[in-house]
ZAKOL-856487 format. One record per residue: x, y, z of N, C-alpha, C in turn; residue number from 1; residue in three letters. Coordinates in Angstrom, 1 decimal, decimal comma. Example, Ala and Ser with C-alpha at 12.3 -4.5 7.8 and 13.67 -1.06 7.14 Angstrom:
((13,2 -5,7 7,8) (12,3 -4,5 7,8) (13,2 -3,3 7,8) 1 'ALA'),
((12,8 -2,2 7,1) (13,7 -1,1 7,1) (12,9 0,0 7,9) 2 'SER'),
//
This chain:
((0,8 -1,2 0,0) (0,0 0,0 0,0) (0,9 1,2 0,0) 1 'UNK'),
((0,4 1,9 -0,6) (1,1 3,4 -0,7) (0,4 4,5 0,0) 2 'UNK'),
((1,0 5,5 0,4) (0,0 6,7 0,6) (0,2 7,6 -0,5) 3 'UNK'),
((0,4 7,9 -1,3) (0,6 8,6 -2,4) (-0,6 8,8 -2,8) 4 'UNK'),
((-1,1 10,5 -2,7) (-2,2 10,4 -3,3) (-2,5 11,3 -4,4) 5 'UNK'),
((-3,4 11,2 -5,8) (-3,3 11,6 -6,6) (-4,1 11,7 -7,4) 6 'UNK'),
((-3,8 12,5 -8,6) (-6,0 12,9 -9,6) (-6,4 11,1 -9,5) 7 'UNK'),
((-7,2 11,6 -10,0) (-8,3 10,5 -10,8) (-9,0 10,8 -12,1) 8 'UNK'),
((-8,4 10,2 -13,3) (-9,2 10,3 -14,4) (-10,1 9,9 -15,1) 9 'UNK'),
((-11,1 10,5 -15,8) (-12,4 10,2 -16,2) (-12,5 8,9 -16,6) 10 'UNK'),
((-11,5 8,3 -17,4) (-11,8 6,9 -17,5) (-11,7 5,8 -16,2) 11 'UNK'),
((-11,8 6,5 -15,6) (-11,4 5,4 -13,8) (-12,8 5,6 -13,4) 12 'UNK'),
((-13,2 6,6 -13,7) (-15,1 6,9 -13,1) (-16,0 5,4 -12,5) 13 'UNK'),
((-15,6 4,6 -13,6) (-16,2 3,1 -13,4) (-15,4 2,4 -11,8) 14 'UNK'),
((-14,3 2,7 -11,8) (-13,8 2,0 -10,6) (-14,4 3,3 -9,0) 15 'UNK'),
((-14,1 4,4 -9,2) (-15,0 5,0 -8,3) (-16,1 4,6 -7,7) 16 'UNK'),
((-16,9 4,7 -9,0) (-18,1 4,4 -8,4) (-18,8 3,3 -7,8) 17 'UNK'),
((-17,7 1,4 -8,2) (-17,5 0,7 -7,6) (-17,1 0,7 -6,2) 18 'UNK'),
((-16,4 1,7 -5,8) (-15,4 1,5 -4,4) (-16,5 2,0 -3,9) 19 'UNK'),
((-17,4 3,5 -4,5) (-18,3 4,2 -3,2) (-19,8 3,3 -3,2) 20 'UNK'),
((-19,5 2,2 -3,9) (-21,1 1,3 -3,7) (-20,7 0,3 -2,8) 21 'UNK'),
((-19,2 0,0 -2,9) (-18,7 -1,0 -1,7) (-18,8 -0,7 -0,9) 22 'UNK'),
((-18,2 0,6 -0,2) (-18,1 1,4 0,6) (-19,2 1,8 1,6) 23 'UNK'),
((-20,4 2,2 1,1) (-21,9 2,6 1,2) (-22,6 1,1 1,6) 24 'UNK'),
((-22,3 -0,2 0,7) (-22,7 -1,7 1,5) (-22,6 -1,8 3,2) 25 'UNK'),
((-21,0 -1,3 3,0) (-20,7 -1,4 4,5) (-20,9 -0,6 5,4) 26 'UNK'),
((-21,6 0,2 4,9) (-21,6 1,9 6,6) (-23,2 2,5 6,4) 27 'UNK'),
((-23,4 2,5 5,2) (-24,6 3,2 5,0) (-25,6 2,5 5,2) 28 'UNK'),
((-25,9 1,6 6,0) (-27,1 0,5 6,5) (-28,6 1,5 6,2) 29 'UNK'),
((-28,6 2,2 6,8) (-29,7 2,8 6,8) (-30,9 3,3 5,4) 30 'UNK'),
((-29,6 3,4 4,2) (-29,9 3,3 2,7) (-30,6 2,3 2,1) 31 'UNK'),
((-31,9 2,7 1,5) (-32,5 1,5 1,2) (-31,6 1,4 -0,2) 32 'UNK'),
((-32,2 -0,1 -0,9) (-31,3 -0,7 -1,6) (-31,9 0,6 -3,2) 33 'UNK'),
((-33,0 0,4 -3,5) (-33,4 1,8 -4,4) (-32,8 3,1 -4,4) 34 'UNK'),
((-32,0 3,8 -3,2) (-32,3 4,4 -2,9) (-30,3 4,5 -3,8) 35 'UNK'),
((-29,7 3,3 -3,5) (-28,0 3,0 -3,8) (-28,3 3,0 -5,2) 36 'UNK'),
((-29,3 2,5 -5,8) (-29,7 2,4 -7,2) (-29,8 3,5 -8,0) 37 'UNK'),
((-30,6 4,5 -7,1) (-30,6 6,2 -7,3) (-29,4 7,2 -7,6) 38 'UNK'),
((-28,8 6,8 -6,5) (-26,8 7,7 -6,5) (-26,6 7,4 -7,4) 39 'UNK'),
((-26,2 5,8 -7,9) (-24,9 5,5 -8,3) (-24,9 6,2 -10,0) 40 'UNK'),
((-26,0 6,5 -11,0) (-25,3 7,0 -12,2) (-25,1 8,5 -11,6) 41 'UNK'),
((-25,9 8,7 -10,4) (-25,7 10,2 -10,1) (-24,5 10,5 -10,0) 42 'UNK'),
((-24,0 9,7 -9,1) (-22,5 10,2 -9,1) (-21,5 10,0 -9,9) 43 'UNK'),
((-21,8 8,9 -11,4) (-20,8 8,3 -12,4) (-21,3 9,8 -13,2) 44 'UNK'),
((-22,2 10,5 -13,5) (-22,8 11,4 -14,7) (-22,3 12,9 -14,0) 45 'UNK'),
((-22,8 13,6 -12,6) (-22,5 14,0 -12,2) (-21,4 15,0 -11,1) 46 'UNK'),
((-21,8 14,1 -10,1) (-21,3 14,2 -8,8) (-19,2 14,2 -9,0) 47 'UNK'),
((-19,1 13,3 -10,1) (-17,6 13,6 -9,6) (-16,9 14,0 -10,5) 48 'UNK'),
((-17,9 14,9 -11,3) (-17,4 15,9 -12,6) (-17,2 17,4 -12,0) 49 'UNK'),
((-18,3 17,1 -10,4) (-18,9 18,4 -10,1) (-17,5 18,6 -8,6) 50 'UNK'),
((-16,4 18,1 -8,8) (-15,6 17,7 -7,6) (-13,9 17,8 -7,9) 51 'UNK'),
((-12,6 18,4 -7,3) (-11,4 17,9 -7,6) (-11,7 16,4 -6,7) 52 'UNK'),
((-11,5 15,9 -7,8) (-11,4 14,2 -7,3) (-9,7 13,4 -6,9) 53 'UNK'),
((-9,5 13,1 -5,9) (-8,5 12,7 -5,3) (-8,4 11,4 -4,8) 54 'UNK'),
((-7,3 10,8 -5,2) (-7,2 9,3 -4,4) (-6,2 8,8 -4,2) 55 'UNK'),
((-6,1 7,6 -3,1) (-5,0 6,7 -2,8) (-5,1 5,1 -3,3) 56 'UNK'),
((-4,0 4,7 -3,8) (-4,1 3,1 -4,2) (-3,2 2,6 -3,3) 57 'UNK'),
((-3,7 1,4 -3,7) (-2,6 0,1 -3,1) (-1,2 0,0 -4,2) 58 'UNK'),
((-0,9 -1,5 -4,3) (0,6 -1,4 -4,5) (0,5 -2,0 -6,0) 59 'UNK'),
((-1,4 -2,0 -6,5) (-1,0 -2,2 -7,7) (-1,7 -1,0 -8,5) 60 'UNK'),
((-1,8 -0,3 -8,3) (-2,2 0,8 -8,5) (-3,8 1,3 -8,9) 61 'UNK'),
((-4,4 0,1 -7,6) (-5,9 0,1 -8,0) (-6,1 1,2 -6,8) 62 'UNK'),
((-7,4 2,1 -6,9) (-8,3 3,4 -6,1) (-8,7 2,4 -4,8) 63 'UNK'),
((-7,8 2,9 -3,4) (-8,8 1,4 -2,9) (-9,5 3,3 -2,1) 64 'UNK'),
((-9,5 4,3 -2,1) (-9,8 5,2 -1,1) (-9,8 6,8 -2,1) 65 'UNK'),
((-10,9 7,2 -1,9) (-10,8 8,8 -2,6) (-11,7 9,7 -1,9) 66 'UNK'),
((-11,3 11,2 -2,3) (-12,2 12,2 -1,8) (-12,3 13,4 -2,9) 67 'UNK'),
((-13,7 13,9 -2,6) (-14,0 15,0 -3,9) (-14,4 16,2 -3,2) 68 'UNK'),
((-13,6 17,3 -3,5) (-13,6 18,4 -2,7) (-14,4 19,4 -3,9) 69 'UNK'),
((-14,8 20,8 -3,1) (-16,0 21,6 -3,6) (-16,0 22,8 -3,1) 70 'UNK'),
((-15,2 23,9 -2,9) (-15,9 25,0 -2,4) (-15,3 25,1 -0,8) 71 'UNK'),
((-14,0 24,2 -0,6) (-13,3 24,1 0,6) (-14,6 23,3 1,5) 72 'UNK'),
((-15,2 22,7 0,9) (-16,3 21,6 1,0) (-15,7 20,1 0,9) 73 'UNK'),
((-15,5 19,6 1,9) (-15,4 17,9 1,3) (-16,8 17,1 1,4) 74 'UNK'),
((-16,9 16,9 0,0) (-17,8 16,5 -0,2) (-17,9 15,1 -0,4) 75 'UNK'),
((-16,9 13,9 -0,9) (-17,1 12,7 -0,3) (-15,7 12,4 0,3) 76 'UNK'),
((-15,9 11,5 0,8) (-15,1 10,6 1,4) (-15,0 9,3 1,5) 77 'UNK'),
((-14,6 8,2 0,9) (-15,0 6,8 0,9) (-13,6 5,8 0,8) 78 'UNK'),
((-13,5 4,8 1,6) (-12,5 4,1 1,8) (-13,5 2,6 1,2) 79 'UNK'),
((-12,9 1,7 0,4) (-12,9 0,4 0,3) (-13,5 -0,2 1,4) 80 'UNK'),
((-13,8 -1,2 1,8) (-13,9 -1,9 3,2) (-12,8 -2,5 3,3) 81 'UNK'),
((-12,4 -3,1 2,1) (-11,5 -4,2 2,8) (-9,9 -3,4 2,9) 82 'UNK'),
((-10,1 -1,8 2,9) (-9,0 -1,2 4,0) (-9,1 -0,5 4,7) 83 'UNK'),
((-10,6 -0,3 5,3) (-11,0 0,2 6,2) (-10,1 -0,1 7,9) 84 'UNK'),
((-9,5 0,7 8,4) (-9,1 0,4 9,6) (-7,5 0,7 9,0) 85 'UNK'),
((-7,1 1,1 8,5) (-5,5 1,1 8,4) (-5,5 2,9 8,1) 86 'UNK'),
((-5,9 3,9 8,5) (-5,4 5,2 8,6) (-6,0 6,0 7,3) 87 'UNK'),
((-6,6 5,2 6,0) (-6,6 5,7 5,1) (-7,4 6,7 5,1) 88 'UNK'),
((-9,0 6,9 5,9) (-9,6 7,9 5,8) (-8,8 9,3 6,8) 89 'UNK'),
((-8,0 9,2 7,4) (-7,0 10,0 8,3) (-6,5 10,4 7,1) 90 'UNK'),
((-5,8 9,6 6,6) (-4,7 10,3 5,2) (-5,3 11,5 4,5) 91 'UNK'),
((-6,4 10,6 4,2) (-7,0 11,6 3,2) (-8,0 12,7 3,6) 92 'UNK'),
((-8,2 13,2 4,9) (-8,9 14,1 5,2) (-7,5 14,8 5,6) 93 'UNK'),
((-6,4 14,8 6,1) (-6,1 15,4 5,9) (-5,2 16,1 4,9) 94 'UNK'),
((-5,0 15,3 3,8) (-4,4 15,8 2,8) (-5,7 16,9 2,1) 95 'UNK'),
((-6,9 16,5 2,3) (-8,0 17,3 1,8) (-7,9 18,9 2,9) 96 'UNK'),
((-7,8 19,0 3,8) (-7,5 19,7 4,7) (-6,2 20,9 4,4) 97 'UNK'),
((-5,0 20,3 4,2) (-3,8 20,5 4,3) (-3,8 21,1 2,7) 98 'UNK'),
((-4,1 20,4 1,6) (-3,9 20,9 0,0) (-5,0 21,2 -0,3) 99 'UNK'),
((-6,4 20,8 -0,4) (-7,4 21,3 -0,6) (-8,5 22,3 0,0) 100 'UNK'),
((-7,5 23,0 1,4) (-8,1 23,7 2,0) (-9,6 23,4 2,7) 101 'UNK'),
((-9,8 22,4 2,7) (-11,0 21,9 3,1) (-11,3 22,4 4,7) 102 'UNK'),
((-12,6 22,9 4,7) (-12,8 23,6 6,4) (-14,4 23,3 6,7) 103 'UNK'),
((-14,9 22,4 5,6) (-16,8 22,1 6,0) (-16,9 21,2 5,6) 104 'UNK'),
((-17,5 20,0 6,1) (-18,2 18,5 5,3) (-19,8 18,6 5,8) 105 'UNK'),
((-19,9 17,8 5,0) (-21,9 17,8 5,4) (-21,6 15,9 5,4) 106 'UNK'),
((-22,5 15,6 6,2) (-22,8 14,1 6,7) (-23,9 13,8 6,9) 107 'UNK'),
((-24,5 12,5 6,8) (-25,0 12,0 7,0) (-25,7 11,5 8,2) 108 'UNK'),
((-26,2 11,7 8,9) (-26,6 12,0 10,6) (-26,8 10,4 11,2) 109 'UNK'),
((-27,2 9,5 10,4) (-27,2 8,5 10,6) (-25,7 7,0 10,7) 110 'UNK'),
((-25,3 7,9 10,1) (-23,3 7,3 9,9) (-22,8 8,1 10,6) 111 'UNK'),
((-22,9 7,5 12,0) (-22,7 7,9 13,0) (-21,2 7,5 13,4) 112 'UNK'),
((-20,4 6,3 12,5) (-19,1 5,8 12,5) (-18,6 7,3 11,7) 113 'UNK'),
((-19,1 7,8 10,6) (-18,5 9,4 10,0) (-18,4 10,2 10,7) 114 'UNK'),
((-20,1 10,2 11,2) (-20,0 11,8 12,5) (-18,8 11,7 13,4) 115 'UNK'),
((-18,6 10,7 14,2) (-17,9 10,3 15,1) (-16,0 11,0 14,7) 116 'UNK'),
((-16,0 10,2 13,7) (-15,1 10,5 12,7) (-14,4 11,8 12,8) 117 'UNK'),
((-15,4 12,9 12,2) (-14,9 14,3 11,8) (-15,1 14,9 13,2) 118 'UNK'),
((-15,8 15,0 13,9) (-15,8 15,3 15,2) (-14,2 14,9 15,7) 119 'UNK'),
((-13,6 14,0 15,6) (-12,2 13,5 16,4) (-11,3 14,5 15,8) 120 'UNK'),
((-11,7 14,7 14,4) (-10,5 15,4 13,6) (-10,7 16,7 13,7) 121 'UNK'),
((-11,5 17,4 14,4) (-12,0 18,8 15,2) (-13,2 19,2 14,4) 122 'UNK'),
((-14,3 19,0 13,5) (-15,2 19,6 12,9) (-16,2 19,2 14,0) 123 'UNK'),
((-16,9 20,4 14,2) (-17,9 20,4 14,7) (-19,6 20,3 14,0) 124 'UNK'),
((-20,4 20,0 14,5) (-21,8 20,6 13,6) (-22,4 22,1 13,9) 125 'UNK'),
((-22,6 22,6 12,8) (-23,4 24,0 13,2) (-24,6 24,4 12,4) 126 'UNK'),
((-25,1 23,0 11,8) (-26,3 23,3 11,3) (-26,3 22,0 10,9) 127 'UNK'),
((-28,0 21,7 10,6) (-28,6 20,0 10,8) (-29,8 20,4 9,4) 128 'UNK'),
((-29,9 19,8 8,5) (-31,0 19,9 7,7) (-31,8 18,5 7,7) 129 'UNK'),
((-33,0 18,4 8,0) (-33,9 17,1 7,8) (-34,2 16,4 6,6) 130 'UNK'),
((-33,7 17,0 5,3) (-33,6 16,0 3,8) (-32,1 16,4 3,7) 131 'UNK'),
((-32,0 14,9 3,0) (-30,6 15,3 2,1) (-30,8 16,0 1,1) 132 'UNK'),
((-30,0 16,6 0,4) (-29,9 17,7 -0,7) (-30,8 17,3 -2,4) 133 'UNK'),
((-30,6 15,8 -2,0) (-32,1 15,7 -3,1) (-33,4 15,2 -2,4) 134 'UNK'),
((-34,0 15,9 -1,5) (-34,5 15,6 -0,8) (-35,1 14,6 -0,1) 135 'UNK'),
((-34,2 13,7 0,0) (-34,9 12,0 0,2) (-34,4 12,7 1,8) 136 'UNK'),
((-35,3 11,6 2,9) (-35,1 12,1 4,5) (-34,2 11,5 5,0) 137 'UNK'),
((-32,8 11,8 4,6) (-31,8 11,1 5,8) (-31,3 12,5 6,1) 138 'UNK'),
((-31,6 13,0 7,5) (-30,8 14,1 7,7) (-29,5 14,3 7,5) 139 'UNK'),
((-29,1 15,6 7,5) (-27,7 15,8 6,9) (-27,2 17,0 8,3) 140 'UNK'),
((-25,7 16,4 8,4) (-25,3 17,4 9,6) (-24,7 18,2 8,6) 141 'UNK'),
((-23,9 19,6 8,6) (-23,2 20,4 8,2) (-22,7 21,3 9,6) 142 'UNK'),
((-20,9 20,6 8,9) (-19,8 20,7 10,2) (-18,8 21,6 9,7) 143 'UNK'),
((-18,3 21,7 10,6) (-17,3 22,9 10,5) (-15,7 22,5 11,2) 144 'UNK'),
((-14,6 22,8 10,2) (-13,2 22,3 11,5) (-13,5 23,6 12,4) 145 'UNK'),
((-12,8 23,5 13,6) (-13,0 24,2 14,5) (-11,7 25,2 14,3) 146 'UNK'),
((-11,4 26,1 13,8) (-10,3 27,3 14,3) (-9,1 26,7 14,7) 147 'UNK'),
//
């Protein structure tokens, strides 16, 4: 495994949006299965056109971990499962942080392993919306690093 982290090009789109449906299997319990059905061209057509897309591979130079920043917004964050627990989401928030200026994430109120998460790394919440941004009802926290 490497930490080396680096773009992501449009023809890798397909492997992205693999890692963030793996990714989402494992944490996002609360997502109905239609609901994963709904994202997923959103974010292949969309979502990570609308983003500096960043990532870290392993040692064969597969995406096992990426983040798409927005407006000093990080707006995703998704690790693999099967390297979940070795620092990678640490890496990458703060490389998001440190180069991408990143100072606000919005979450998920229910991924409570995330909330937990950016809370450790100093963001706090300072505003709570009851739909997510396309309005389906999984509340959404919107955090702030702390100064």
């Amino acid at each position: 495994m490497t930490n080396r982290i680096d773009n992501i090009d449009k023809h890798e789109y397909g492997n992205v949006v693999g890692l963030w449906e793996a990714s989402v299997r494992a944490t996002h319990h609360f997502l109905k299965e239609e609901d994963i059905e709904y994202f997923k061209p959103l974010i292949f057509h969309t979502y990570l056109d609308a983003v500096e897309l960043r990532g870290i591979r392993n040692k064969d130079k597969k995406i096992i971990g990426f983040i798409g920043v927005a407006d000093q917004n990080l707006e995703m964050l998704f690790i693999h499962p099967d390297y979940r627990g070795n620092s990678l989401g640490k890496i990458l928030l703060k490389y998001s942080i440190d180069q991408l200026n990143v100072s606000k994430v919005d979450v998920n109120e229910q991924n409570e392993q995330a909330v937990g998460f950016y809370k450790h790394y100093g963001f706090e919440t300072i505003r709570r919306s009851a739909l997510d941004p396309t309005g389906k009802p999984y509340p959404i926290l919107h955090m702030e690093l702390r100064k």
